[in-house]
VOPAGU-2260 file (C-alpha; in pm, 1 decimal, decimal comma):
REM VOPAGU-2260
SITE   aa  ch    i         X         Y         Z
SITE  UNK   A    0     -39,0   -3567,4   -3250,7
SITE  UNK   A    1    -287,5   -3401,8   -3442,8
SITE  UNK   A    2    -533,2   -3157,8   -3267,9
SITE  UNK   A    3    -868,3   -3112,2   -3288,2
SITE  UNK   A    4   -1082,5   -2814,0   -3215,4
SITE  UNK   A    5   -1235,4   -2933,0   -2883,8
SITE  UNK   A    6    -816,2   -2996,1   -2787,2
SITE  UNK   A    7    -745,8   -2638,9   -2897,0
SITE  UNK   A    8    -994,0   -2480,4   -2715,5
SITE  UNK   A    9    -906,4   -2643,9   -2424,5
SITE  UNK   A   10    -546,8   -2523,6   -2475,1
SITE  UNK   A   11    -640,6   -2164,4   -2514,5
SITE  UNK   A   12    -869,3   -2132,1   -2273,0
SITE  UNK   A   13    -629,6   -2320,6   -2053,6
SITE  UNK   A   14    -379,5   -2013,3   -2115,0
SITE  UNK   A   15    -596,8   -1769,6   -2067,4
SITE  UNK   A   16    -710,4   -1878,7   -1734,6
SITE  UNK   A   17    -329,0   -1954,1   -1586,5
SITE  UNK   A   18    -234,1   -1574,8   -1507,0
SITE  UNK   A   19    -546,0   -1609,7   -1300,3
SITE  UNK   A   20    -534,4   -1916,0   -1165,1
SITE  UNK   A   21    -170,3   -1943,6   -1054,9
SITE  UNK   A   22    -168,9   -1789,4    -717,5
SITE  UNK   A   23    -466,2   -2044,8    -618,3
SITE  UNK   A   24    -284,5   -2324,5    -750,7
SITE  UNK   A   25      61,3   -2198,4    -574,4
SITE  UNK   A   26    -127,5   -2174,7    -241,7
SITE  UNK   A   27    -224,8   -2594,1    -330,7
SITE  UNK   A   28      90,4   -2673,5    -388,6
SITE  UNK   A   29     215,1   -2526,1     -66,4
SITE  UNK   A   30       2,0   -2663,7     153,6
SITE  UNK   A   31    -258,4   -2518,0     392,0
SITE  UNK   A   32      18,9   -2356,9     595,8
SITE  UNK   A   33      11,3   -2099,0     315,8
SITE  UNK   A   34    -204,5   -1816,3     235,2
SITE  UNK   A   35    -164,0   -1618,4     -57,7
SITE  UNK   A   36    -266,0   -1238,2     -31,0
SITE  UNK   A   37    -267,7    -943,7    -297,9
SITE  UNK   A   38    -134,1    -627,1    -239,6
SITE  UNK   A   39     -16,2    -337,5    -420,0
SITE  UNK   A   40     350,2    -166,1    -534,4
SITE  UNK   A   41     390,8     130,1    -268,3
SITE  UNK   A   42     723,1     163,8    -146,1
SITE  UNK   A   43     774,8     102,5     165,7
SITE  UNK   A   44     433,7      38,5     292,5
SITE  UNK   A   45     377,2    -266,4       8,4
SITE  UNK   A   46     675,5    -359,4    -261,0
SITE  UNK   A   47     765,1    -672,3    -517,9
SITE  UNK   A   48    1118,9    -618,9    -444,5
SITE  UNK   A   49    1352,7    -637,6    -118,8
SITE  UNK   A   50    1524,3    -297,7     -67,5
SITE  UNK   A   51    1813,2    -416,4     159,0
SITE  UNK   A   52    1825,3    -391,4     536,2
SITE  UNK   A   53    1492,2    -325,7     554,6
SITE  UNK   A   54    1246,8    -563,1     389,2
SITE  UNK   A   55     951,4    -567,6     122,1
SITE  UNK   A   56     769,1    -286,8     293,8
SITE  UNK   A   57     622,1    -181,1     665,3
SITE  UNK   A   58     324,9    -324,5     575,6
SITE  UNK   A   59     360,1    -646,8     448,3
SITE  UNK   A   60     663,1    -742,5     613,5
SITE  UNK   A   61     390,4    -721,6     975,9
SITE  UNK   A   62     175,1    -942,8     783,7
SITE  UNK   A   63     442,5   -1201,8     672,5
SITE  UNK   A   64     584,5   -1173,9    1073,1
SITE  UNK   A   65     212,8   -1192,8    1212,8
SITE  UNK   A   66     157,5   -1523,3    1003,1
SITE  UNK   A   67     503,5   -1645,4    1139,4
SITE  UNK   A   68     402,8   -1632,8    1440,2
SITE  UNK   A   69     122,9   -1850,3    1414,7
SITE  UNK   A   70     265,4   -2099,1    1220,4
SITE  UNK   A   71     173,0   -1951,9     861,5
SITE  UNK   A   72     313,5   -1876,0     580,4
SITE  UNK   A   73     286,2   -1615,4     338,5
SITE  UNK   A   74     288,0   -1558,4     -68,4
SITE  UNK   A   75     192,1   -1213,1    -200,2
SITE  UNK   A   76      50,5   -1081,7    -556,2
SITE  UNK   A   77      97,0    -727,2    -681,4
SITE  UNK   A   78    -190,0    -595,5    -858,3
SITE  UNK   A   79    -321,0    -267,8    -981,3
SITE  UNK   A   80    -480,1     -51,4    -696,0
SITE  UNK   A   81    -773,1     -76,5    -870,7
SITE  UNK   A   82    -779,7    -433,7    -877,1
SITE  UNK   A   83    -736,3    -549,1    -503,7
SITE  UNK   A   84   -1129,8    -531,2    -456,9
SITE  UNK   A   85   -1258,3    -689,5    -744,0
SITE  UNK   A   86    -963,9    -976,3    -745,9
SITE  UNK   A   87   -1003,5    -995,6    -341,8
SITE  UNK   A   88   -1186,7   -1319,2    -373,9
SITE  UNK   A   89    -861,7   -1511,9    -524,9
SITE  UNK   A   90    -717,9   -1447,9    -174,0
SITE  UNK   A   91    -699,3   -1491,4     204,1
SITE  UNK   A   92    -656,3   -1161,1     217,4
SITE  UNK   A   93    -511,5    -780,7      91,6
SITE  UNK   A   94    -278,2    -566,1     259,7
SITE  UNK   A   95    -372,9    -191,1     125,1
SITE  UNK   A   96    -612,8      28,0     258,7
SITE  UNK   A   97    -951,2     -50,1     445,4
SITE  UNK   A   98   -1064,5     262,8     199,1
SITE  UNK   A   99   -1087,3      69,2    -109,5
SITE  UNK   A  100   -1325,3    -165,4      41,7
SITE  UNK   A  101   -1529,7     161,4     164,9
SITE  UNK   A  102   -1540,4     301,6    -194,0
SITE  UNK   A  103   -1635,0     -52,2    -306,5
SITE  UNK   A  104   -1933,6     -49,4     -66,2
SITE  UNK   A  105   -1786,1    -383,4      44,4
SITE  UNK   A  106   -1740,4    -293,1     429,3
SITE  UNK   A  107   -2003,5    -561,3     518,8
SITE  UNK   A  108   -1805,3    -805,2     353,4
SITE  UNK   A  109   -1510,2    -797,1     491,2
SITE  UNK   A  110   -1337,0    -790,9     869,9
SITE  UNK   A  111    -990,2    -598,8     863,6
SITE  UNK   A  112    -700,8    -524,7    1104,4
SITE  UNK   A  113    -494,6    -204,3    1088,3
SITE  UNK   A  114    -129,3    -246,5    1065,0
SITE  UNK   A  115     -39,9      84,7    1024,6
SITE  UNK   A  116    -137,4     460,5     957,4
SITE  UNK   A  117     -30,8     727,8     660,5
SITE  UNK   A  118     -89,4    1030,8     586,2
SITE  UNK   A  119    -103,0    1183,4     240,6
SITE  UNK   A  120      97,9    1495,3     210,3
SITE  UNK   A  121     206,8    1715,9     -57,5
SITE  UNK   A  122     577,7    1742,6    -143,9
SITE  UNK   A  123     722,6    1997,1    -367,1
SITE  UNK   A  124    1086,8    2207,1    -415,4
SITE  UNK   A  125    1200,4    2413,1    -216,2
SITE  UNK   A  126    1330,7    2675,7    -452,5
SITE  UNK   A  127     946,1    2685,8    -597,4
SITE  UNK   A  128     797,4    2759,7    -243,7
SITE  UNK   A  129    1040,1    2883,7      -2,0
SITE  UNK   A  130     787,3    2962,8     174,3
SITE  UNK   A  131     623,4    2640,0     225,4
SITE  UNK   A  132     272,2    2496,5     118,6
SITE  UNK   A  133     -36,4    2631,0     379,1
SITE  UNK   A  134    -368,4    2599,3     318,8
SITE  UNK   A  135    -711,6    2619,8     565,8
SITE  UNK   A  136    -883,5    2389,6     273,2
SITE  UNK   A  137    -835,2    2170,1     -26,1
SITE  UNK   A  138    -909,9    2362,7    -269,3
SITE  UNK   A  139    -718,1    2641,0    -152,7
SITE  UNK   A  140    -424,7    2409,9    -310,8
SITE  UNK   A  141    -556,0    2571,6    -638,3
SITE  UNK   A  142    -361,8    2844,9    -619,6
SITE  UNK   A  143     -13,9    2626,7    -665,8
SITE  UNK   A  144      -9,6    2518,3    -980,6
SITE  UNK   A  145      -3,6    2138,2   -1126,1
SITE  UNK   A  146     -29,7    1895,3    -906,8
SITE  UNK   A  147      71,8    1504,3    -940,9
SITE  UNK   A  148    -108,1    1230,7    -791,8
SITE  UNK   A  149    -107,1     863,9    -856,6
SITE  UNK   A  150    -427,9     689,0   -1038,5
SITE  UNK   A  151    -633,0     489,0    -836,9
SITE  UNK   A  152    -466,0     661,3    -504,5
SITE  UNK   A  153    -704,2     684,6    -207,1
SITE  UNK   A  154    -719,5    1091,7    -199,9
SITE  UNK   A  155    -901,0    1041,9    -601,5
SITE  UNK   A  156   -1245,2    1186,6    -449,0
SITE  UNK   A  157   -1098,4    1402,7    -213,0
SITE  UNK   A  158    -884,8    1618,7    -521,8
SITE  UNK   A  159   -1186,5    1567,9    -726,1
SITE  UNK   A  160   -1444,8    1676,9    -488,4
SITE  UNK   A  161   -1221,6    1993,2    -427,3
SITE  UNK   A  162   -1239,3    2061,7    -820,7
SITE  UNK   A  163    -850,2    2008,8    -840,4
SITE  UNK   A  164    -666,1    2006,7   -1110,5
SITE  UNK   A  165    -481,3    1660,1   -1150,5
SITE  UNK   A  166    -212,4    1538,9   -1361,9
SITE  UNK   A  167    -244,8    1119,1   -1321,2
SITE  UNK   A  168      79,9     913,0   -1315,7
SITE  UNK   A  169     125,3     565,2   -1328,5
SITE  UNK   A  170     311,9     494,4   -1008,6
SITE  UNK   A  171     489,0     682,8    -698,7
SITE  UNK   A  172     785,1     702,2    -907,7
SITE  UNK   A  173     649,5     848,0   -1212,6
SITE  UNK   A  174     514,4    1104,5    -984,4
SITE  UNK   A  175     838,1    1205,5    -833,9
SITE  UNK   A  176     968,2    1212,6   -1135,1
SITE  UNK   A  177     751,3    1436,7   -1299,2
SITE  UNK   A  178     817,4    1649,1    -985,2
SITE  UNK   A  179    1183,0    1670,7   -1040,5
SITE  UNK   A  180    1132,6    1739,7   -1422,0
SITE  UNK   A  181     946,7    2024,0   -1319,8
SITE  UNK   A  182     622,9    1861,7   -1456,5
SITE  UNK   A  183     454,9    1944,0   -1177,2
SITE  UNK   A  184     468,2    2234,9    -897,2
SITE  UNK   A  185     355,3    1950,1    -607,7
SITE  UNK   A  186     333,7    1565,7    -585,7
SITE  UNK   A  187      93,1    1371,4    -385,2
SITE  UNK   A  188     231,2    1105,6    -167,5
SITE  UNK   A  189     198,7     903,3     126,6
SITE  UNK   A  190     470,4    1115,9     350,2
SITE  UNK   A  191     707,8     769,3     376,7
SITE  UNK   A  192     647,7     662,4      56,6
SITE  UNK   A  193     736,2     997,1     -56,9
SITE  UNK   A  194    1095,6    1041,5     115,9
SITE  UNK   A  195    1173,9     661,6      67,9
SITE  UNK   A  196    1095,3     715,2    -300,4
SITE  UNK   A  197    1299,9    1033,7    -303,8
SITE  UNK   A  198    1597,2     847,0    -135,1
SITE  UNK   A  199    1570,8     558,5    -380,8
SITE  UNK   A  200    1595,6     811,4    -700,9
SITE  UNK   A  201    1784,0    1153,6    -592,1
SITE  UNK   A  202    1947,9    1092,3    -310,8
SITE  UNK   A  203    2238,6    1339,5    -375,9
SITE  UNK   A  204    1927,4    1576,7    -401,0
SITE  UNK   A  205    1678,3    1477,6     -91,2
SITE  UNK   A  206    1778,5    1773,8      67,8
SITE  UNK   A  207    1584,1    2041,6    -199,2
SITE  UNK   A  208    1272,6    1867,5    -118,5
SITE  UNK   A  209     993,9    1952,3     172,0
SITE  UNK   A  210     644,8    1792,1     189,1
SITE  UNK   A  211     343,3    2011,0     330,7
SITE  UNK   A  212     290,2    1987,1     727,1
SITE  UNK   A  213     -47,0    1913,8     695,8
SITE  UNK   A  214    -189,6    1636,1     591,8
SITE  UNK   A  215    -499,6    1646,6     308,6
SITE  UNK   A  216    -589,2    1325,7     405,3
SITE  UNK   A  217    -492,4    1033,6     666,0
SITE  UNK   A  218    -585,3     655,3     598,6
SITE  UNK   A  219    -548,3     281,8     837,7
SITE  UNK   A  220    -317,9      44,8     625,0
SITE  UNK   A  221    -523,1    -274,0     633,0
SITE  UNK   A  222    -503,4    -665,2     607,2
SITE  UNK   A  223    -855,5    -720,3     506,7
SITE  UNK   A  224   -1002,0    -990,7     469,7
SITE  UNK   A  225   -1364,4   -1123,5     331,6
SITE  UNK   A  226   -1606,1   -1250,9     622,9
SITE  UNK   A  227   -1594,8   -1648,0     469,9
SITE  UNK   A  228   -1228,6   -1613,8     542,6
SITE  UNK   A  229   -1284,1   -1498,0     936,1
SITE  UNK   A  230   -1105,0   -1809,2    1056,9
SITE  UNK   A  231    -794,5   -1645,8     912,4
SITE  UNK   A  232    -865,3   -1334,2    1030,9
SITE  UNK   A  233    -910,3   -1455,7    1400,6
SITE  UNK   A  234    -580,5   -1648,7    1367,6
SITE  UNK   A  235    -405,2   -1353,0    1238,0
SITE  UNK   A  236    -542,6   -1111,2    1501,3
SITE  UNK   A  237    -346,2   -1353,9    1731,8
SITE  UNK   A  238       6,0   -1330,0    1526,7
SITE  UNK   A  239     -39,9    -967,9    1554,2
SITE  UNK   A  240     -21,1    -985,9    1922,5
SITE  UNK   A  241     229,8   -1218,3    1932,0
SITE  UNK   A  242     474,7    -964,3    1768,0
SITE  UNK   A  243     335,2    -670,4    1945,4
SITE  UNK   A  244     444,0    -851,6    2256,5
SITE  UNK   A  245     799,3    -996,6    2134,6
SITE  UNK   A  246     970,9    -705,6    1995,4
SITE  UNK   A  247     853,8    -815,7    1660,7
SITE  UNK   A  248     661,3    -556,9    1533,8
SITE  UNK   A  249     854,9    -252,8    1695,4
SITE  UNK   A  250    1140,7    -388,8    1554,9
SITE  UNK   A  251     999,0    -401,3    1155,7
SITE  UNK   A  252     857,8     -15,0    1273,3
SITE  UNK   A  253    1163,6     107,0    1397,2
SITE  UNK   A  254    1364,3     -40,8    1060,2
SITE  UNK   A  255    1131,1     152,6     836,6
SITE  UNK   A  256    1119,8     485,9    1062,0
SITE  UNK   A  257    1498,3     483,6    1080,1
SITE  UNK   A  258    1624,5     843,1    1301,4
SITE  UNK   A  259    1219,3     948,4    1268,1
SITE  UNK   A  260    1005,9     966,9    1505,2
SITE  UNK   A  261     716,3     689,6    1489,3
SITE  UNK   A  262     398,2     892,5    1430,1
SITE  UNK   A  263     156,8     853,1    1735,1
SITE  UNK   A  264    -114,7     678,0    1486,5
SITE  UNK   A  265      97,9     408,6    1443,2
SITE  UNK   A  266     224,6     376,9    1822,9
SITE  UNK   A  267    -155,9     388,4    1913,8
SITE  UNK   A  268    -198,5      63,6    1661,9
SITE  UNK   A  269     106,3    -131,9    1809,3
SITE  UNK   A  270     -49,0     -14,4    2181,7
SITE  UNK   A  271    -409,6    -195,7    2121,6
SITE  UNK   A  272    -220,0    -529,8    1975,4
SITE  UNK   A  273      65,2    -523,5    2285,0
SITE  UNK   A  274    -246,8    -503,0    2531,0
């Protein structure tokens, strides 16, 4: 069949569109008793991939239960961190942090419900600081050396407004791996993320790590959702009761906590959804 231009630029635009497109036509397919949401790769809060006996992260393996229990199902699409507010219309929902939506100045656009807490630490070897890492203020960091972070990460203003100096890496595991390679003197990192990331690449080494006690910054994790989607949001706020009150949700927070003890921001999350 021979094509003419109006055909062909049908057919390109019709393959430039499809990466875009896909999740909304997935969600279709499946029916209304599916919802797709974005997210973001951040093991073990958010991740792609299954790690076994636990699941595809804290985070969005609540939201997948929550939706369960209301009769829902759920489809998920890793972006870019930088992404999830700008692409947020293509979906029901994201499960990050309520902080990109505050940097976005999008806060009266969108209701959210917090899943779980982190804190951002700052892990480094313990050969290099026997010691340990102390500091009264950010910028009193300045006197370690290089430090790692990952681009787009939450703490960006925070390093920057402290005059830090930043090396940028791709992912969590490009960080740690700069770490190890002695690229940099300290990592930044979620404090789970950052022993779950450890455990997945050194294990035979975990043990000549340490992360900072104190935190340089603590965030919500978030489902958020946009205010035209509220009737979602209500019906989810419901599923996330349901599992605080069936052993649902302690159950996905004890899997991911292992031996550790639960931190009391996330006890004091699971307490407001079990009342």
């Amino acid at each position: 069949m021979k094509l003419n231009k109006n055909h062909i630029y049908k057919l390109v635009l019709s393959l430039i569109l499809m990466p875009v497109l896909l999740p909304i036509y997935s969600e279709i397919a499946a029916g209304q008793d599916t919802y797709c949401l974005s997210t973001i790769e951040y093991p073990p809060l958010f991740q792609k991939n299954e790690t076994p006996g636990k699941g595809f992260g804290i985070a969005r393996d609540l939201t997948t239960e929550a939706f369960l229990a209301i009769g829902l199902k759920s489809t998920y699409q890793v972006l870019p961190m930088a992404r999830c507010t700008k692409m947020n219309k293509m979906y029901v929902a994201n499960v990050g942090a309520i902080n990109w939506f505050k940097n976005a100045q999008m806060m009266d656009k969108v209701e959210y419900a917090n899943v779980a807490h982190s804190k951002f630490v700052l892990f480094y070897k313990k050969k290099n600081f026997p010691n340990g890492i102390r500091f009264t203020r950010i910028d009193d960091l300045k006197k370690y050396g290089r430090i790692g972070n990952v681009r787009g990460s939450s703490t960006t203003k925070i390093v920057h407004k402290a005059g830090l100096k930043i090396d940028w890496a791709s992912s969590l595991e490009t960080n740690f791996k700069k770490l190890r390679g002695n690229r940099y003197d300290l990592a930044i990192s979620i404090q789970l993320a950052g022993w779950s990331t450890l455990e997945q690449l050194i294990p035979e080494e975990i043990n000549e790590y340490e992360c900072s006690q104190k935190a340089i910054f603590e965030i919500p994790i978030s489902v958020t959702f946009l205010k035209e989607n509220k009737a979602v949001y209500d019906q989810f706020i419901n599923g996330l009761i349901t599992i605080a009150n069936n052993g649902k949700y302690m159950e996905i927070l004890k899997r991911y906590y292992g031996k550790s003890r639960i931190p009391n921001e996330v006890l004091a999350i699971f307490h407001e959804y079990q009342k």
